[in-house]
C-alpha positions as CSV (number, residue, x, y, z in Angstrom):
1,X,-114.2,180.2,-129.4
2,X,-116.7,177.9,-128.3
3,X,-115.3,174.6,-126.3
4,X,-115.2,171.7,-128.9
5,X,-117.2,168.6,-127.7
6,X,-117.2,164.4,-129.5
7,X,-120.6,165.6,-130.6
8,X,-119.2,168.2,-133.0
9,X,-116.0,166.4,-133.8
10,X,-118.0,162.9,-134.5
11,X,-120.4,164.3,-136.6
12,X,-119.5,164.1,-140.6
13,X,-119.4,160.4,-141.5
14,X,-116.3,159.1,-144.2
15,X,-119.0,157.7,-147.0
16,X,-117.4,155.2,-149.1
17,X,-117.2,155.3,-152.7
18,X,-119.3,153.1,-155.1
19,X,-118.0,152.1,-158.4
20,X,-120.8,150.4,-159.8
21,X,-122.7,153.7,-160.5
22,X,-119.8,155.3,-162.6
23,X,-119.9,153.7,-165.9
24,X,-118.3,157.5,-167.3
25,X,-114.7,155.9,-165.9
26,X,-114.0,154.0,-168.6
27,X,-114.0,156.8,-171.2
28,X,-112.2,158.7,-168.7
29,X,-109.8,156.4,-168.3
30,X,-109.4,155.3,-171.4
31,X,-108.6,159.3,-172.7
32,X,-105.3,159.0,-170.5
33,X,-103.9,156.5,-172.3
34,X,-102.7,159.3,-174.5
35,X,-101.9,161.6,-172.5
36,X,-98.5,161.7,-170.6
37,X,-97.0,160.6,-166.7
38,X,-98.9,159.5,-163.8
39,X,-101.9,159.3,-166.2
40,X,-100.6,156.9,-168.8
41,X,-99.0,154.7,-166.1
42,X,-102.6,154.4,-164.8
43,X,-104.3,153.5,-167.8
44,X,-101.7,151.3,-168.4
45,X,-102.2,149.7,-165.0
46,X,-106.2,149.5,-165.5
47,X,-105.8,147.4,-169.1
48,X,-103.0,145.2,-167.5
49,X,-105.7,144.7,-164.6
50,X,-108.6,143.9,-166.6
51,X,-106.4,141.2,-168.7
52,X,-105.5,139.5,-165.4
53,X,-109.4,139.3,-165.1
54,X,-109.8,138.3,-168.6
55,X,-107.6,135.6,-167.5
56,X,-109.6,133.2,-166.2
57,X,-106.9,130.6,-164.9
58,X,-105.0,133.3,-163.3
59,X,-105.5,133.5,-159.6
60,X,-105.6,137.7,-157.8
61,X,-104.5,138.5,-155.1
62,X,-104.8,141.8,-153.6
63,X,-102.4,143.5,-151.0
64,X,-103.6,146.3,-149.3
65,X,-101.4,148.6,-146.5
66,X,-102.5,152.0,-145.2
67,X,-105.3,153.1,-143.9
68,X,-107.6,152.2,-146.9
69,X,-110.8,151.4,-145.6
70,X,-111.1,154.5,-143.2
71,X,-110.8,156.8,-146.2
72,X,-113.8,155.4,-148.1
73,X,-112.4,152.3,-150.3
74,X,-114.0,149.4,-148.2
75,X,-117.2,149.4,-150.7
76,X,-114.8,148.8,-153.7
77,X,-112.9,146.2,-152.4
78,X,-116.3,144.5,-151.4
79,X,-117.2,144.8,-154.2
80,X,-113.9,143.6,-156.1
81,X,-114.8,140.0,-154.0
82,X,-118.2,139.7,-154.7
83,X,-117.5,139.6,-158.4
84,X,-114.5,137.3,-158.3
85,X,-112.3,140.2,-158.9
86,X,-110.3,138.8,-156.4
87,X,-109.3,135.6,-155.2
88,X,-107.2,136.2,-151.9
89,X,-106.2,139.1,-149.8
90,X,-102.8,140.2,-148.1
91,X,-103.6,143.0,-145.6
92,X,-102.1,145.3,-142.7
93,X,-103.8,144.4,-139.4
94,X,-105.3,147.8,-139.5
95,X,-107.6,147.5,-142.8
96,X,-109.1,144.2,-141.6
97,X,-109.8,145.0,-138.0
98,X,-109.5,148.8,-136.9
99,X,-111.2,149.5,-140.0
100,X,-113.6,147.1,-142.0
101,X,-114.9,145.0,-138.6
102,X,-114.4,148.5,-136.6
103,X,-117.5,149.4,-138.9
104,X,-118.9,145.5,-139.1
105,X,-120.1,146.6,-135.4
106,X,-121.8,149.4,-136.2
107,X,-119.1,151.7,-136.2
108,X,-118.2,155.0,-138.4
109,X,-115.0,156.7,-138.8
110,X,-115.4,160.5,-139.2
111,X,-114.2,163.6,-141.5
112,X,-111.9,165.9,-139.5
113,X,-108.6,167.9,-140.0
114,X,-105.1,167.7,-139.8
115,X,-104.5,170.9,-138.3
116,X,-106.7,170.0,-135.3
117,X,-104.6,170.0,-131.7
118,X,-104.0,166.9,-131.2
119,X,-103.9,167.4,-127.2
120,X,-107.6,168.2,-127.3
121,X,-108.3,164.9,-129.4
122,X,-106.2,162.8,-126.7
123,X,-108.5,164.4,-123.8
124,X,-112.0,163.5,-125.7
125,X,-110.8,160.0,-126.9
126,X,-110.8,160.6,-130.1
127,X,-107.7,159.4,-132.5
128,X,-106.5,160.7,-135.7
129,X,-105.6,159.0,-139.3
130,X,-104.0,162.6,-140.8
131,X,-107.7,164.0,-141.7
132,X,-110.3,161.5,-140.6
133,X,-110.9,160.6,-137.3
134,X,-112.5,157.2,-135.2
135,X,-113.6,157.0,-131.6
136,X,-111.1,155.3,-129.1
137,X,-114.0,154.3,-127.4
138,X,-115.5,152.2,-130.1
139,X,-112.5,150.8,-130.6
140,X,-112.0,149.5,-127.6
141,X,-115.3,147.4,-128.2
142,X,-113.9,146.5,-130.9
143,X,-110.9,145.1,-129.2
144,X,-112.4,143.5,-126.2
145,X,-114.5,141.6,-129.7
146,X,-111.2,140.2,-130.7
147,X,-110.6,139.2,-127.2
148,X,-114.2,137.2,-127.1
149,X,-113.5,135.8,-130.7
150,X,-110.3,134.8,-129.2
151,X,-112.0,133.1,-126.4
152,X,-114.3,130.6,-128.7
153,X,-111.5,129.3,-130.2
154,X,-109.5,126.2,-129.6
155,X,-106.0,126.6,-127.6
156,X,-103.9,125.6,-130.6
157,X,-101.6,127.7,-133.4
158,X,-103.2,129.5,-135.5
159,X,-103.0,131.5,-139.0
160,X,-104.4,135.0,-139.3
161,X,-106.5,133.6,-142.1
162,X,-108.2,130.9,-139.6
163,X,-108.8,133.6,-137.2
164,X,-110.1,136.2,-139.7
165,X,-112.7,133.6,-140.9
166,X,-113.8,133.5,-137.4
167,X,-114.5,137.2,-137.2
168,X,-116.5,136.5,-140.5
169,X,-118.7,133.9,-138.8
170,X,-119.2,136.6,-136.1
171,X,-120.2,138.6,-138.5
172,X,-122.3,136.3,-140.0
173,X,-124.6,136.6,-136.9
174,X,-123.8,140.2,-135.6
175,X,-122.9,142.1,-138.4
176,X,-124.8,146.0,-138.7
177,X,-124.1,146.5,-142.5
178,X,-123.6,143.7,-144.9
179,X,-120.6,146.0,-146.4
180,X,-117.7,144.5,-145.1
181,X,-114.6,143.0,-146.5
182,X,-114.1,140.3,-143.6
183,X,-117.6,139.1,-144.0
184,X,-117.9,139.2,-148.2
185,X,-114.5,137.4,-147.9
186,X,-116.1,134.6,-145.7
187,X,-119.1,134.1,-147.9
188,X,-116.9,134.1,-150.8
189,X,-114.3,131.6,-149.5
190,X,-111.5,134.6,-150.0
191,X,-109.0,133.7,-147.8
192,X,-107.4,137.4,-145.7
193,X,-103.7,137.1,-144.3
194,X,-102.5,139.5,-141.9
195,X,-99.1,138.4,-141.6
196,X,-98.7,141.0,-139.0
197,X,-101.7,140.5,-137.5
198,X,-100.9,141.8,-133.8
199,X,-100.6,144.9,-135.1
200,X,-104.1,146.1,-134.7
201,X,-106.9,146.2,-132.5
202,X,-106.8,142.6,-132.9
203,X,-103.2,142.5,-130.6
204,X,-104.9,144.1,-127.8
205,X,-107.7,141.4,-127.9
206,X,-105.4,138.6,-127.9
207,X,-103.1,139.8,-125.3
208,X,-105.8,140.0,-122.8
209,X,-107.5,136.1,-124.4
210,X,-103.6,135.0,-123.4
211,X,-103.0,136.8,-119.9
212,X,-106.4,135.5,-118.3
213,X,-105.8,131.8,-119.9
214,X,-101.9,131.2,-119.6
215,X,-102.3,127.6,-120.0
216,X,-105.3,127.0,-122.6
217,X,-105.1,129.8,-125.0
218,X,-104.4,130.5,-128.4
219,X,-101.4,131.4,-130.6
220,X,-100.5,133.4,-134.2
221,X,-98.5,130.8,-136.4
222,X,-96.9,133.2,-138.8
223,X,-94.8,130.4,-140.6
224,X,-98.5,128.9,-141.0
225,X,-99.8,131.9,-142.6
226,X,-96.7,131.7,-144.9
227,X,-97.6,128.1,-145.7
228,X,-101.2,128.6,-146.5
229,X,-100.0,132.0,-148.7
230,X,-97.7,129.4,-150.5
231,X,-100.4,127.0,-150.6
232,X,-102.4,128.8,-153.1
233,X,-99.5,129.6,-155.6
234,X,-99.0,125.5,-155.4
235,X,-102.5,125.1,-156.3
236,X,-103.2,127.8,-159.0
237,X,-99.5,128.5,-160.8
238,X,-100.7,131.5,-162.9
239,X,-101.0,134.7,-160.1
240,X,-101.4,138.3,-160.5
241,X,-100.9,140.6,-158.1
242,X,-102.6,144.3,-157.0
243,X,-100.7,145.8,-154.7
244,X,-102.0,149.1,-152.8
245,X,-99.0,150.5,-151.0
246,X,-96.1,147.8,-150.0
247,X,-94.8,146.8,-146.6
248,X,-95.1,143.8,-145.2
249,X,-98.5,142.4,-147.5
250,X,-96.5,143.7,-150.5
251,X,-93.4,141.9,-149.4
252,X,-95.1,138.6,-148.6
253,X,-97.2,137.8,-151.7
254,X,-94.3,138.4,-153.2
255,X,-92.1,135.8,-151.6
256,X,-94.7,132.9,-152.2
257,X,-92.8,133.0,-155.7
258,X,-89.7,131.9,-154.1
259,X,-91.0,129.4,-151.3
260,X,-93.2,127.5,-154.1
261,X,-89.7,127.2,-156.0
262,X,-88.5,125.8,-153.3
263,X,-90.9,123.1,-152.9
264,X,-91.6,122.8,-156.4
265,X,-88.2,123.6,-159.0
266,X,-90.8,125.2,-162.2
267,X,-92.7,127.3,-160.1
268,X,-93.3,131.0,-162.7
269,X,-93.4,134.4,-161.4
270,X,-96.3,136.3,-160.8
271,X,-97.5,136.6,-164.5
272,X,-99.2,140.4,-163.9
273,X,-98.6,142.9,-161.3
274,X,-99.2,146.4,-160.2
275,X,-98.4,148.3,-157.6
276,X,-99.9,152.0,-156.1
277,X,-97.9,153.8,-154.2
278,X,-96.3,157.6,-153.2
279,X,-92.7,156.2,-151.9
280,X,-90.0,157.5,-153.3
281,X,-87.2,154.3,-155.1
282,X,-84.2,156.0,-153.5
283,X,-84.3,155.2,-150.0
284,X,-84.0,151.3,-150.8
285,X,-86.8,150.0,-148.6
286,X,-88.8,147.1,-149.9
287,X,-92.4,149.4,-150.2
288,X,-90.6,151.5,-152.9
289,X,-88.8,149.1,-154.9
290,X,-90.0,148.4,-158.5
291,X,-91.7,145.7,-159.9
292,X,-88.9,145.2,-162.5
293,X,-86.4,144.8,-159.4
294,X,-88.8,142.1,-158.4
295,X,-87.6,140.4,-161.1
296,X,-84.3,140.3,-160.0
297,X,-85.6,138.1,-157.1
298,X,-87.3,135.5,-159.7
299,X,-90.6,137.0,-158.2
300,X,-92.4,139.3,-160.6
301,X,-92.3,138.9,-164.6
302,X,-91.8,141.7,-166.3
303,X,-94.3,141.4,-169.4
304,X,-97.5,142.8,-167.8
305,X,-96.3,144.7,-165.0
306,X,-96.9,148.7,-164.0
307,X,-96.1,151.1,-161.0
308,X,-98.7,153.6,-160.8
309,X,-96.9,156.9,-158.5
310,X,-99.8,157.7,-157.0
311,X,-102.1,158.0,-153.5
312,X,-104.2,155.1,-153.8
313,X,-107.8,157.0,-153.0
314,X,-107.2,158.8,-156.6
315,X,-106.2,155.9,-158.5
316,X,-108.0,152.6,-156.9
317,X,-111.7,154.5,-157.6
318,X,-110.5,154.5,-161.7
319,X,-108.5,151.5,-161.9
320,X,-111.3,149.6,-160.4
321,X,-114.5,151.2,-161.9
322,X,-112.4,150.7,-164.7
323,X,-111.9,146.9,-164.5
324,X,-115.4,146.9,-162.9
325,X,-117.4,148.2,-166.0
326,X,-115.1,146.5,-168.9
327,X,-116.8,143.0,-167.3
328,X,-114.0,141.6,-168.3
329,X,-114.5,139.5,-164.7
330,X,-117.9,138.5,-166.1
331,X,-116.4,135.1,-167.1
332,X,-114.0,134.2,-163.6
333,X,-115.4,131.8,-160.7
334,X,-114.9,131.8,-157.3
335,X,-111.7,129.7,-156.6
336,X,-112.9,129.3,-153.1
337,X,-109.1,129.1,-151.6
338,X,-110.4,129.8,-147.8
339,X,-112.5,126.2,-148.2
340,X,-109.4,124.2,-150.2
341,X,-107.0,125.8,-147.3
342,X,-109.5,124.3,-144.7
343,X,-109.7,120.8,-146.0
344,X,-106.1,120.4,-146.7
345,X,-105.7,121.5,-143.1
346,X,-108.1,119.1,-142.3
347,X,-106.5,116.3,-143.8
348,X,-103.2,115.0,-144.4
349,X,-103.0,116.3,-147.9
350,X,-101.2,119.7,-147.4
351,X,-98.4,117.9,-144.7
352,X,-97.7,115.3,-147.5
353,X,-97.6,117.2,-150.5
354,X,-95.4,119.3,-149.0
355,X,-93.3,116.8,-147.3
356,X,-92.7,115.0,-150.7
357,X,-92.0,118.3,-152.5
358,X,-89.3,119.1,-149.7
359,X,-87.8,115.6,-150.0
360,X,-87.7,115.7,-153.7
361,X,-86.2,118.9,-153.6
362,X,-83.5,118.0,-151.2
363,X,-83.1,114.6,-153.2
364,X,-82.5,116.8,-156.0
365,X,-80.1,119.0,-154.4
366,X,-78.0,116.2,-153.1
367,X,-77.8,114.7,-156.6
368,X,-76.5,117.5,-158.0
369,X,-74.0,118.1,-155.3
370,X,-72.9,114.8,-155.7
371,X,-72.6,115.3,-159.8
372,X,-70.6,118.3,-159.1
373,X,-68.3,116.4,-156.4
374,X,-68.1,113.4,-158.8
375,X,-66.9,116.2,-161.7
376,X,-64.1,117.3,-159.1
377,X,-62.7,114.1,-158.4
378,X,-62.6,113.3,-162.1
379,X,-60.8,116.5,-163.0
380,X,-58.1,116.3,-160.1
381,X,-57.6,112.9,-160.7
């Protein structure tokens, strides 16, 4: 057997699918909504999609976890933000940086196998994402980009979105393919969060931006991320959610639901929802629980909501082309969240909106302790 070489093993580029050529998937998807299982749930999850689009006032947000982008969904999700299909993003680390600004740079990730010995992959630098595999090489350029990003910024707190927007304006300048969910986001003014944004190329970077400037470099602010996340339910009440896979994005878009109610008493649920996933309900963790148990929580209504058992490269390619070619998005405008974020940051808007929120909802609190202490005195007197 002939010795294997990173010519041979990074040859086959992962091409990524295009949605806006398949008008045939709305037939196609359509047809399963009387058919039975995984198939109906889908359909089902496509319609209730395409009403949260036909819902103009209604604010998406997307949550993606896994490794999406590497296994050929980057152009749909492009192409979900440059029709206003949606209006913010919740992301793994891994998506926005190893993945989508990996191939910003010029960068491909490659078709391989899972059976391959590993070993042989460590000794030629080349990693593995179960069947596809990227260049530990490149990536380190990637990460030492982070690092240089890191470096042009000011030495204050930061929130994955502000840094995300960054690598868009790098992009802006030094981008080699103008398909790229970090730089349609920054034209679009769709805000990314990466709540665990360290956990990526991107750590690496800004480990090496804070060891060689221990007094003037920059920090992660993941309460501010939190903040700015909450930020947008304060501002647009009605939210749907699209959730491929769960973990922390999932998690987090969810629990805006509960911090806006906290700040502000009448804040609704997330009015549509839809989650993609393969884990299984019984181990408990938060990336298998339903949407219905959502409820429980006060975060997720119950009226347009659908789990879709499922790996998300079969189902995003017909839920989207779905959504896609009903133009039911024809209607929607960019909300623009990523410049309202900025200019409330820039002012003193966000601190006292918030601020009076908090202290009406502690005012509130203590009247209604004191009612209910008042009603105790009364009845043992």
């Amino acid at each position: 057997m002939p010795k294997l070489n990173r010519k041979d093993l990074l040859k086959q580029k992962i091409q990524h699918i295009d949605i806006t050529t398949m008008p045939g998937i709305v037939p196609l998807v359509e047809s399963m909504k009387t058919m039975a299982y995984s198939s109906r749930d889908l359909y089902r999850a496509a319609d209730i999609y395409d009403r949260m689009l036909r819902d103009t006032q209604c604010a998406v947000i997307l949550t993606l976890a896994g490794s999406l982008v590497s296994a050929g969904l980057k152009k749909i999700i492009v192409e979900l933000i440059r029709n206003n299909m949606v209006d913010a993003i919740v992301s793994t680390g891994a998506n926005i940086v190893d993945q989508d600004f990996f191939e910003a740079l010029g960068f491909n990730h490659y078709i391989g196998s899972q059976f391959m010995d590993d070993t042989i992959l460590r000794d030629l630098h080349i990693d593995r994402i179960y069947d596809t595999y990227i260049d530990e090489d490149e990536l380190r350029i990637c990460d030492d980009t982070t690092r240089e990003i890191a470096d042009s910024l000011p030495a204050r707190p930061h929130s994955s979105r502000e840094f995300i927007a960054a690598m868009g304006r790098y992009l802006e300048k030094n981008a080699k393919t103008k398909d790229s969910i970090v730089l349609a986001a920054h034209q679009k003014g769709v805000p990314i969060f990466c709540p665990a944004f360290s956990d990526c190329s991107a750590g690496f970077g800004l480990i090496v931006h804070q060891l060689a400037r221990p007094d003037n470099h920059l920090t992660l602010d993941s309460a501010k991320d939190f903040r700015e996340l909450t930020q947008i339910k304060l501002m647009n009440r009605e939210t749907g959610i699209l959730m491929l896979g769960g973990g922390v994005p999932k998690n987090f878009t969810q629990d805006i639901v509960v911090a806006a109610e906290i700040l502000q008493d009448d804040a609704p649920m997330h009015k549509y929802a839809i989650q993609i996933t393969v884990a299984d309900v019984r181990d408990g963790a938060l990336s298998s629980s339903t949407l219905k148990e959502a409820c429980s929580w006060g975060k997720v209504d119950v009226v347009y909501e659908q789990m879709v058992y499922s790996e998300a490269t079969l189902a995003l390619p017909l839920l989207a082309g779905y959504a896609y070619h009903k133009k039911g998005w024809k209607a929607r405008k960019a909300m623009d969240f990523a410049g309202r974020l900025d200019a409330l940051n820039r002012g003193a808007g966000m601190k006292q909106q918030i601020s009076t929120k908090v202290r009406l909802a502690s005012e509130t609190s203590q009247t209604k302790q004191a009612k209910t202490t008042g009603a105790r005195v009364k009845a043992n007197a």
